[in-house]
Every structure is written in C-alpha cells, then in structure tokens.
C-alpha positions in Angstrom: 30.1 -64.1 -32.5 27.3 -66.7 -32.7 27.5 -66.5 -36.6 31.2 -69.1 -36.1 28.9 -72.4 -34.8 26.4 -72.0 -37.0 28.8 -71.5 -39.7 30.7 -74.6 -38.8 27.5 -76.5 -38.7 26.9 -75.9 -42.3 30.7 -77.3 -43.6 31.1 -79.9 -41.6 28.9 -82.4 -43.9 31.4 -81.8 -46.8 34.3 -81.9 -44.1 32.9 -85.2 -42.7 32.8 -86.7 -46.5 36.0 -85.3 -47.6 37.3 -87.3 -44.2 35.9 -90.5 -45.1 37.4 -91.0 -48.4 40.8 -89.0 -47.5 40.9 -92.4 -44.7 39.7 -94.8 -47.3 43.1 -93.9 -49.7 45.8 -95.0 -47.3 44.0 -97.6 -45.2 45.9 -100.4 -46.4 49.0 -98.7 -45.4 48.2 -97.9 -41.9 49.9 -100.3 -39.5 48.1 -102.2 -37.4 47.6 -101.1 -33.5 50.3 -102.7 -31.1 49.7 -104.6 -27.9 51.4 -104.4 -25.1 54.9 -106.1 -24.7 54.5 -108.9 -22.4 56.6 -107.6 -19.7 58.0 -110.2 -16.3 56.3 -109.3 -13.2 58.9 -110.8 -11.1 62.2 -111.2 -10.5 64.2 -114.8 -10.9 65.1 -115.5 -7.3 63.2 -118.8 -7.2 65.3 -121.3 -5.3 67.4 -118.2 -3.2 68.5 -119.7 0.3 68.6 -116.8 2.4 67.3 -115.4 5.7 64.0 -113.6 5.6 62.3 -110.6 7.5 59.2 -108.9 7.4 59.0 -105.5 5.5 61.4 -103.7 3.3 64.0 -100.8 3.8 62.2 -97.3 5.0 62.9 -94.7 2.4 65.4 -93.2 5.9 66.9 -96.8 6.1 70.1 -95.3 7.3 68.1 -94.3 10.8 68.0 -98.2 11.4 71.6 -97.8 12.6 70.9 -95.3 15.0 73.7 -92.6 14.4 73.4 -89.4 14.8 76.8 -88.6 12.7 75.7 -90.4 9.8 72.2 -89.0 9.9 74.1 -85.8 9.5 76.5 -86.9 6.7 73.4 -87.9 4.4 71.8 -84.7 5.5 74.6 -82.7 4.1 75.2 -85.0 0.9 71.4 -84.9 -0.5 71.5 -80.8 0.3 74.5 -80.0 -1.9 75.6 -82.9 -3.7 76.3 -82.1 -7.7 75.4 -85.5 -8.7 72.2 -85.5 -7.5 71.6 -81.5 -8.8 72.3 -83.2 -12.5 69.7 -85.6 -11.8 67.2 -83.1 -10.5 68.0 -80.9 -13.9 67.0 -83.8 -15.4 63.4 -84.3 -13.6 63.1 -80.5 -14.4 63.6 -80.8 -18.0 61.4 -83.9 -18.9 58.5 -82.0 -16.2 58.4 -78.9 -19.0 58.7 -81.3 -21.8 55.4 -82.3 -20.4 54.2 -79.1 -20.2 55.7 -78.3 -24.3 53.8 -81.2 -25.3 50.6 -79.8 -23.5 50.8 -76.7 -24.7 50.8 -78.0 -28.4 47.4 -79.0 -27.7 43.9 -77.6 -27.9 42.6 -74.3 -28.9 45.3 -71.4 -30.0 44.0 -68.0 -30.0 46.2 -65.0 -31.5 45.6 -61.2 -31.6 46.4 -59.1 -34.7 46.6 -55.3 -34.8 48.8 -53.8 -37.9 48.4 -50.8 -39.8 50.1 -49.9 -43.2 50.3 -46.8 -45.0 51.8 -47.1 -48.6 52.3 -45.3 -51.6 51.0 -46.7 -55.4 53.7 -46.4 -57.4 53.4 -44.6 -61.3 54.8 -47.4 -63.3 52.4 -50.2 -61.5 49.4 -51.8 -63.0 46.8 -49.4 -61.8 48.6 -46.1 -61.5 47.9 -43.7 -59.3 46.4 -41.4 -62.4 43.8 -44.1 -62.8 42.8 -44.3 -59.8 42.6 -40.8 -58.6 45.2 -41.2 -55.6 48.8 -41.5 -55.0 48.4 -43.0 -50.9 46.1 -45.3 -49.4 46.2 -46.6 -46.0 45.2 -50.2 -44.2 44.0 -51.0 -40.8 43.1 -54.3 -39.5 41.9 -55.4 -36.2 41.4 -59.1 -35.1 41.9 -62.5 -33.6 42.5 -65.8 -35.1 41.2 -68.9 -33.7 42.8 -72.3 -34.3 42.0 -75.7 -33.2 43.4 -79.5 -34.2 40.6 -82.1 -33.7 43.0 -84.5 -32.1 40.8 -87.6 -33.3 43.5 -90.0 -33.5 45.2 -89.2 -30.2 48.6 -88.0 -31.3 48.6 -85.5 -29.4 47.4 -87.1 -26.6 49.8 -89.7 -26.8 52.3 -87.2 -27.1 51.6 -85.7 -23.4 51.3 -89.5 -22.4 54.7 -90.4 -23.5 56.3 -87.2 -22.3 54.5 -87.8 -19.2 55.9 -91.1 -18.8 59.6 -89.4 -19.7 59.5 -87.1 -16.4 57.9 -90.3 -14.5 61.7 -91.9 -15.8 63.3 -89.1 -14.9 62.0 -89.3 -11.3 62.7 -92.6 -10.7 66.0 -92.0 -12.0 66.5 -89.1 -9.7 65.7 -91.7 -6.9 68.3 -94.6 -8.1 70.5 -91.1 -8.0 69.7 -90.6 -4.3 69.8 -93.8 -3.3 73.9 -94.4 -5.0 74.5 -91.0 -3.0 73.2 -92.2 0.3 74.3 -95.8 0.0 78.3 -94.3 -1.0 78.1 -92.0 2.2 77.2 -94.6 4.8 79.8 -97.2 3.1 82.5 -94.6 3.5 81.5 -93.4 6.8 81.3 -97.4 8.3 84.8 -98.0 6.4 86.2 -94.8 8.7 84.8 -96.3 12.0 86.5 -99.7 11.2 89.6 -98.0 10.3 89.3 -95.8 13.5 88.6 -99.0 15.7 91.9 -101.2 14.2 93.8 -97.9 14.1 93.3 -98.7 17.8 94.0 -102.0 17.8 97.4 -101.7 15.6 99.0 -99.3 18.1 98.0 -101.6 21.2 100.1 -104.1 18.6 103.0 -102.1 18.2 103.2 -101.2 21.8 103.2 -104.8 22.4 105.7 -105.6 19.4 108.0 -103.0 21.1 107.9 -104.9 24.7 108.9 -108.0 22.9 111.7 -106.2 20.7 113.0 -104.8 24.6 113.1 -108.4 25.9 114.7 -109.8 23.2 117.7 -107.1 23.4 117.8 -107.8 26.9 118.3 -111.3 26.4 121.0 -111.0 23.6 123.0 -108.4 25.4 123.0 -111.4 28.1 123.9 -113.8 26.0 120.5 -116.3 26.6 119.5 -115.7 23.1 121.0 -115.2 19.5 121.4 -111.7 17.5 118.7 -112.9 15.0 116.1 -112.9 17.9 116.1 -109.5 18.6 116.0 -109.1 14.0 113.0 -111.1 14.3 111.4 -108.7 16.9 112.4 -105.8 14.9 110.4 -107.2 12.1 107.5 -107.9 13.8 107.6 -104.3 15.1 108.1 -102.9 11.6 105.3 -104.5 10.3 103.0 -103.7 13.0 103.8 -100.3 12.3 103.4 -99.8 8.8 99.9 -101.7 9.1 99.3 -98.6 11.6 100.5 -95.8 8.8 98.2 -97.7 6.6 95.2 -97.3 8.8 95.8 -93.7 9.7 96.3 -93.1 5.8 93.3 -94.7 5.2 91.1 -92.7 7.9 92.2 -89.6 5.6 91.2 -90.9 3.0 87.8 -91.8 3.6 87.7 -88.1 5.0 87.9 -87.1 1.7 85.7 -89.0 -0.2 83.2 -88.2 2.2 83.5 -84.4 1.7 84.0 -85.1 -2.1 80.3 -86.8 -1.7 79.0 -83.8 0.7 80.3 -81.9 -2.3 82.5 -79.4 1.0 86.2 -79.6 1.7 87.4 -81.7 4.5 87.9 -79.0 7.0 84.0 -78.5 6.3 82.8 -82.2 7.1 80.6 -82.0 10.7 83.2 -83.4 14.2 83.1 -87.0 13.5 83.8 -89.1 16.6 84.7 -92.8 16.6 82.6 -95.5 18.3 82.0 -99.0 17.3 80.6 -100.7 14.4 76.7 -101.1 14.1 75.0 -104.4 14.5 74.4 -105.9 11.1 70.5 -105.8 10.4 70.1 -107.2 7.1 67.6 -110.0 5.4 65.9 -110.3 2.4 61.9 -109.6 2.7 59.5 -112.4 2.5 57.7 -110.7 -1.2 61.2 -110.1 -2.5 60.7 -112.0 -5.6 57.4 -110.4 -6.5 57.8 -107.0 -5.0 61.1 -106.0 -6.3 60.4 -104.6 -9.8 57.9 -102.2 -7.4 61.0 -101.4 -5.1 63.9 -100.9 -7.2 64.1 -97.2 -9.4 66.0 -98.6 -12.0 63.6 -101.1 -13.0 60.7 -98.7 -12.5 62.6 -95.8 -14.6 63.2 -98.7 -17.7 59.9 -99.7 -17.3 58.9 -96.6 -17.5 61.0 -95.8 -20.9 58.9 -98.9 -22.6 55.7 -97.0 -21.6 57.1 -93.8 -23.3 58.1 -95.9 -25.9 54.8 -97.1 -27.0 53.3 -94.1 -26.7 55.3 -92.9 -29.6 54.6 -95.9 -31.9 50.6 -94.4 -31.3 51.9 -91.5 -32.6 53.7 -92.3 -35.3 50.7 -94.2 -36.2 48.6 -91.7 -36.1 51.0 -89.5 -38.7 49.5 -92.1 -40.8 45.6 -90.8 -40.7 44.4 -86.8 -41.6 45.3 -84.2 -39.5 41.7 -82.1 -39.3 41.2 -78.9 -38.1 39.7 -75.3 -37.9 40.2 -71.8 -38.5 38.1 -68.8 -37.2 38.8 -64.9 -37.6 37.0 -62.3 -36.4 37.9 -58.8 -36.5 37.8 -55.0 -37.8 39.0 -53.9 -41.1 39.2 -50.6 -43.3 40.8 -49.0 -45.8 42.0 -45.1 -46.8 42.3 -43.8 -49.6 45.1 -40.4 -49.4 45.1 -40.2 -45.5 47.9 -37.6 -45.0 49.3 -39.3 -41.8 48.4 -42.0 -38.7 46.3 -39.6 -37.1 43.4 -40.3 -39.6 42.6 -43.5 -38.3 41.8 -41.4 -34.9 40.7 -38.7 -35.9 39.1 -39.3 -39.2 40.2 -37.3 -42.2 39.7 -37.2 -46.1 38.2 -41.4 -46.6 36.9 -41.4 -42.7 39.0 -44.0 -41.7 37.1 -43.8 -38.2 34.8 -46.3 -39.9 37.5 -48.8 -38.9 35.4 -49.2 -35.7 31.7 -49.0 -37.1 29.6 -52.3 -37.7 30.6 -52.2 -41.7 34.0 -52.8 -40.5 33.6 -56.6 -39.2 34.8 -59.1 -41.0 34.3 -62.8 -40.2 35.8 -66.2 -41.4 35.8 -70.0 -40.6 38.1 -72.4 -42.5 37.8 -76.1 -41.9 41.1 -78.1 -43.0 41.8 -81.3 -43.7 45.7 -82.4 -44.4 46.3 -85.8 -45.9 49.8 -87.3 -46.0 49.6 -89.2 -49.8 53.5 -89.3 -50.9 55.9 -89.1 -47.8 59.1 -90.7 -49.1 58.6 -93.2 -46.9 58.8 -90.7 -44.3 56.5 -92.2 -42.3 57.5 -95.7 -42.4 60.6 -95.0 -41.7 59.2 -93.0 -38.6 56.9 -95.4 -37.3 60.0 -98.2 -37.8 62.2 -95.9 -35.8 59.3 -96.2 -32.7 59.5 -99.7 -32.8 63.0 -100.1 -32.8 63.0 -97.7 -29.8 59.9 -99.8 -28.1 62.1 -103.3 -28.8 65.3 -101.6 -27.3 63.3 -100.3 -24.1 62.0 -103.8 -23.4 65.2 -105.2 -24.1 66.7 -103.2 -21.1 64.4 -103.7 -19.4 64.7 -107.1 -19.1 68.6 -106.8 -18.5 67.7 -104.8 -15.4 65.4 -107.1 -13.9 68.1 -109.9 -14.4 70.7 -107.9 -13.4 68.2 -106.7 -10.2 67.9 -110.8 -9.3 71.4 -111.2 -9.6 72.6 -108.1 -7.4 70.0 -109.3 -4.6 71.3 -112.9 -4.7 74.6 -111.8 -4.7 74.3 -109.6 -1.6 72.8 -112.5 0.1 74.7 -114.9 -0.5 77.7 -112.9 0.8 76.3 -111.8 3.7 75.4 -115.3 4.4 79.3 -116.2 4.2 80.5 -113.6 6.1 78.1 -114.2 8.8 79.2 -117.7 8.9 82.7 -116.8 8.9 82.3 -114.4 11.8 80.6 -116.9 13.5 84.1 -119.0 13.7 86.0 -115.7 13.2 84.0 -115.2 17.5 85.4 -118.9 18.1 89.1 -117.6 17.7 89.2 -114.7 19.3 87.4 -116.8 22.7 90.3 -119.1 22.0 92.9 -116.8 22.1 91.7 -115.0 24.5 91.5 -118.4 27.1 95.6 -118.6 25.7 96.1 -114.9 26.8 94.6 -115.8 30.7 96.9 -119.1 30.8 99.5 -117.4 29.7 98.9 -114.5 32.3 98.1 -116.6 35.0 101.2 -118.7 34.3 103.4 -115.8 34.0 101.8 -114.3 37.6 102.8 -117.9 39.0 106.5 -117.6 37.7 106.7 -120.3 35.4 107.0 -118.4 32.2 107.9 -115.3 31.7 106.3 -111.8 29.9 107.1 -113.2 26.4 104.1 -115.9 26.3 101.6 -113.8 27.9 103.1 -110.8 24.9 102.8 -113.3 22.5 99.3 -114.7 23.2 98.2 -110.9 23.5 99.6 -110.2 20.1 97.5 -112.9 18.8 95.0 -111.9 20.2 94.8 -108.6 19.0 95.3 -109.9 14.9 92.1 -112.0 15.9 89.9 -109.0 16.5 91.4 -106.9 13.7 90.2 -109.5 11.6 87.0 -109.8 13.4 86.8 -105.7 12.4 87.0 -106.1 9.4 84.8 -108.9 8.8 81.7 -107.0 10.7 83.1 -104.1 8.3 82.0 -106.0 5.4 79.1 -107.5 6.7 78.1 -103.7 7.3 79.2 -103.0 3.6 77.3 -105.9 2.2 74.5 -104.9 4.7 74.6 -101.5 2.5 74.8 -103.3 -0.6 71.6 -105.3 -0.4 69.2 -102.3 1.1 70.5 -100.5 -2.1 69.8 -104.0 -4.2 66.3 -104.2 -2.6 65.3 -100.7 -3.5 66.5 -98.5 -0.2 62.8 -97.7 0.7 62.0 -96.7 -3.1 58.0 -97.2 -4.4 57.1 -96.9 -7.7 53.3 -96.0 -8.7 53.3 -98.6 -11.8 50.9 -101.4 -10.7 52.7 -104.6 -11.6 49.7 -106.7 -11.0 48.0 -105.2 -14.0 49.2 -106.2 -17.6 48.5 -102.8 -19.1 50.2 -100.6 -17.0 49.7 -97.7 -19.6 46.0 -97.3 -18.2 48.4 -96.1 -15.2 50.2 -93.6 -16.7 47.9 -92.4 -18.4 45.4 -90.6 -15.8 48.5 -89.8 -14.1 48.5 -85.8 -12.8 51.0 -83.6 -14.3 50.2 -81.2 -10.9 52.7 -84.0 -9.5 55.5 -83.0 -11.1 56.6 -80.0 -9.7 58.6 -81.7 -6.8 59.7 -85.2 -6.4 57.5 -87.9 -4.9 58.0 -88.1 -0.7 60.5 -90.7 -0.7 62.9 -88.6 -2.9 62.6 -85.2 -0.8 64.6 -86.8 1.7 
C-alpha cells in the first residue's frame, strides 16, 4: 500500500500545472472576496429617561417574584408545551444539517465485492467457437478511496454556515422559551388580580344591596321618592355584572393557562389566591450597548447574516476547480468455463483460487481536476442569489435592533406612567379612606345615618379596584420589559469585535447536542 504516495508524488507536477492554467481561464470572472457588512453594535436608546438598576434579568427571572405557584406553572409549560417542541425540532434539524455538511467532507472510503458469471453469446463479436468457451466468470475484490482537496474552502464554509444555522436555530429556541414563560406568568398575574377584585366586587354588591334595603325602607315610609330605590337597584346591578365579569374572567385565564401547559384545566396544579407581587422592574445601566448580546432575536438574525456570508464564500468558490483523488486497491480474476460459484472457493477448470494470490492485485490512483468553463450563467446567478440572501439578512437584522430599541423604550416609558399614576391612584384611596372614618365616626355619633358611611365605603372600594388593576399592569408591563431586555438570554457572538465570523467559526459542533444552560430551563 506504499506504492499510492509515491504514485501521487509522481502526477502531482502535471496536476499542479494543469491547476494553474485551469485558474488563469476564468480569473477575470471570479468575483471579488466580500467584507464584512458593517453591522450596529448598539441599540438607539440614546436620550431614554428611565430608572436604572444594576444587572439584567437571571435566565429564572420569574423566581424574583418569589411564588411557588408560578415557579410550578413555568415548570409544567417548558416540559410539555408544543410550541416550544416545534422549536426544539427545529434546533434538531439545523444540528444534523451540520453534521450532513460534515459528512460531505474529507476522505470517503468504499468497499467493493461482486462476482459475475455470464455466458458469451454465438452471434457476438468474438463467439464462443473462437474463443474456445461458452462461460467465463469475474471476481473482483476492493476498496476505493476518494478525497476533494478542499483548497478554496467551500466546503468548509459549508459546515460554517450550517453551523451558524443550528447557532439561529438555538437562539430561536430561546426567544421560543422566553414568549412561553413571559405568556404564563402574564396570565397567571392577570388571575390573581381578577381573584383579588373578584373580592372586592362582592364586598361592593353586598354594600350596593344595604343601600338598595335602605332606600325601600325609606320609600315604603314615604321620606324618599320611588326613583331612589330605581337608582339603588342600578347601582346593585351594575356591581354585579362587574362581579360575573370577574368570575368569567378567572375561567378564562384558567384556560389559557392550561392551553400554554399544553393539559386540560382539571390538570393545572391547586392555584391559591394571594396578592399581587411588588413590581421590580428597571432598565440596566449597559442597556444600550448590551442588548444586541441579551435579546435572542437579534442574536438568531445576526446569526442568519453570518450564515449568509458563508454561502457567498461558497458560491464563490463554485467559481475556481474542484481538485481531487482517486485510489483503488484490490483483488481481481477472471474464469474461463467455471461450472458454478463454487470455483472461486474451491478452484476448478481456470483456478479461479488465484483470485487471492499476489498476481491478483490491482492498483490505481486518478488525480482530477473539474473546471466549470460554460455554466449558463449558473454560477452567477448562484453567487447573485447569496448576496441577495446576505443583503436581506442584514436588512432584518437591522429592523430587529430597531424594533428591540423601540420595545425597551416602550416598556419603560409605560411603566414609568403607570407608576406615576399609582402614585396618585395611593392618594385617593388615603382620601377615601379618611371620608369612610368621618363618615363612620359621624354615623356612631348620630348625626348621619348608614347611607354616608355605605356610600364612602362604596367609593372606597372602586378606588382599590382601580388601584388592582393599575399594579396589574405595572406587573404586566414589568413582564413585558424583562422579555424586551432579553429574559436572562446570552448570546456567544462577541459584539465588541467587527468580524464576528472568526467566532463562529472555531465554534464546537460537540455543543449542539442539547441547548446552551439558559435554555434547559
């Protein structure tokens, strides 16, 4: 087997030549090397007003609430959710594309065995009277070597750019998670609030149906008009269709929550109501740097421009001579009239036993070289499809960066209204609550009766509903900029760099079997 290096070492001169000038013919048709697109390395949030905080989300930012219910709801929605299955399926996929594209590389070794018994026929050109018999059988051992001489890198760039799919893929997967997660603590905080003014409307229909009492008691005694009591009654009504409302609602957001937790209601873990969170939320002092690190979208588009120009390299290498090398080594022998199989084990009339004798080898090496000359313009129109891809991938991702500055400034600019608002939202509810205690002590005195003190207390109980739902939506909008800042998300592109590519590159397909830590959650 030492005879295939030496052999090689003999035709490559020619080869080498034959190289040369196949380059030299389409040279001025080759297109020139790309650089990188100039990609933004920051987000436009210069200017942003907002309160600020040290550190981003943890990838478990739902712990920072401290509840055990909702630690089990997230639980339960990452282990069988169907929307985040699709998303793994698709990490999967792009992780044995990787391993296609590696497998298309290097050295290929094939066995051969066959063995063919055939009759000459009497009409052919040499008939069998010629040439003294009417059988002949065939017997060939071997195995075939091949090898590419990837000198342009397209295959190379190939793995690269596949390698830089799955990398999408993953970060994909993680914007998945992250939707999932962020959806099940919004619905689970909207069921507390519901469950806490559920409360609150039937203290206000209990109180609505005092009032209704006293105002029949006073028209039956003739102090005040029919309409009165009408009024009451109207009050009452409304109180207590705002109270089907709530417990409709409540249902509701049971089922959406099993729906996410992909289980039927009846399945969803004993949920018991308490009150609302404290709000925690501020943007980090980096933000406007850091965030095309923190947020999987932007990491998964830019990502699909790395992919993207791995592909022009390899349309552009379609453009230079595909070289390579073929090797066989084997065992071959031939039979003249051998009755049956059994002669190339046993020997018989031709000895076909020779098969596995030293006579028998045979030996070859073929070095290749395949030159495109006259595509049709296939591959322009190839390598013009790659940079239409490359331009649309930068192109998206630079609407997701802008569209990442502009969900992050509008998260914190709503949560700093709605703090604001429940700041004076806290001044009314002290103030009615001060009109409740006059009204109270006044009515304990004797000067006014139950309807005041009712009245106030009626007030004061829309107050706090509203206060509800206002720390509802400071909760939801809470939600809403963790999942804007990234919800604990890291991506392993350096940003500082301006070829990120080198990054990619020497990344480890060995990593690809499971997501990174932050998505295993």
């Amino acid at each position: 087997m030492n005879v295939v290096p030496c052999l090689a070492a003999v035709r490559l001169r020619p080869l080498a030549l034959v190289t040369l000038l196949a380059m030299a013919l389409p040279g001025c048709m080759i297109p020139a090397k790309l650089p990188h697109p100039a990609l933004r390395d920051d987000v436009p949030l210069a200017g942003l007003q907002a309160p600020t905080r040290a550190g981003w989300p943890a990838a478990d930012w739902w712990r920072v609430y401290n509840d055990p219910q909702l630690d089990a709801l997230i639980a339960l929605a990452m282990k069988q959710s169907p929307d985040l299955a699709q998303a793994h399926a698709r990490v999967q996929t792009a992780e044995q594309s990787v391993r296609v594209a590696a497998a298309q590389a290097g050295l290929n070794i094939n066995g051969n065995a066959q063995f063919t018994r055939q009759r000459m026929s009497d009409h052919g050109l040499f008939p069998p009277a010629l040439l003294g018999f009417d059988w002949y059988d065939q017997a060939d051992l071997g195995v075939q070597l091949e090898y590419d001489f990837d000198w342009w890198g397209k295959k190379r760039k190939s793995i690269e750019a596949a390698l830089d799919q799955a990398h999408a893929a993953e970060a994909q997967h993680s914007a998945a998670a992250l939707t999932l997660q962020n959806a099940v603590a919004d619905t689970y905080f909207g069921w507390l609030a519901d469950e806490s003014r559920l409360t609150l409307a039937k203290q206000s229909v209990a109180v609505q149906q005092r009032l209704l009492q006293i105002a029949q008691l006073r028209v039956r005694q003739g102090v005040d008009l029919p309409d009165t009591a009408q009024q009451e009654r109207a009050q009452l009504a409304a109180a207590q269709q705002a109270q089907v409302t709530l417990e409709g609602s409540i249902e509701l957001r049971k089922v959406v929550l099993a729906a996410l937790a992909n289980v039927s209601p009846s399945e969803l873990p004993p949920l018991k109501p308490h009150t609302l969170p404290q709000v925690q939320g501020a943007l980090p002092d980096d933000v406007r740097l850091d965030l095309i690190a923190r947020r999987p979208d932007i990491a998964a588009s830019r990502w699909q421009v790395e992919a993207a120009l791995k592909q022009i390299d390899v349309a552009r290498a379609d453009y230079f001579p595909d070289i390579s090398i073929n090797a066989m080594a084997g065992l071959s022998s031939t039979n003249q009239g051998s009755p049956s199989f059994s002669g190339l084990i046993a020997g018989s009339k031709g000895d076909l036993g020779n098969l596995f004798t030293a006579g028998s080898r045979v030996f070859g090496i073929t070095p290749a070289v395949h030159l495109p000359i006259f595509e049709g313009g296939r591959l322009k129109a190839n390598y013009g499809a790659s940079r239409a891809q490359l331009d649309a991938a930068v192109a998206q991702y630079n609407v997701t960066v802008t569209d990442a500055a502009r969900d992050v400034a509008t998260q914190a600019v709503t949560a700093q209204q709605i703090d604001a608002r429940r700041v004076k939202q806290d001044i009314e509810v002290k103030a009615n609550q001060a009109l409740l205690a006059s009204a109270e002590a006044r009515q304990a005195h004797g000067t006014k009766d139950a309807r005041e003190s009712l009245t106030a207390e009626a007030q004061l109980l829309q107050q706090r509903d509203a206060a509800v739902s206002l720390h509802a939506q400071a909760l939801s909008t809470d939600l809403a900029l963790i999942k804007a800042l990234g919800g604990g998300y890291r991506s392993d592109l350096d940003n500082t760099t301006a070829t990120p590519a080198a990054t990619s590159s020497t990344a480890s397909t060995s990593n690809l079997a499971g997501a990174p830590e932050h998505e295993r959650l």
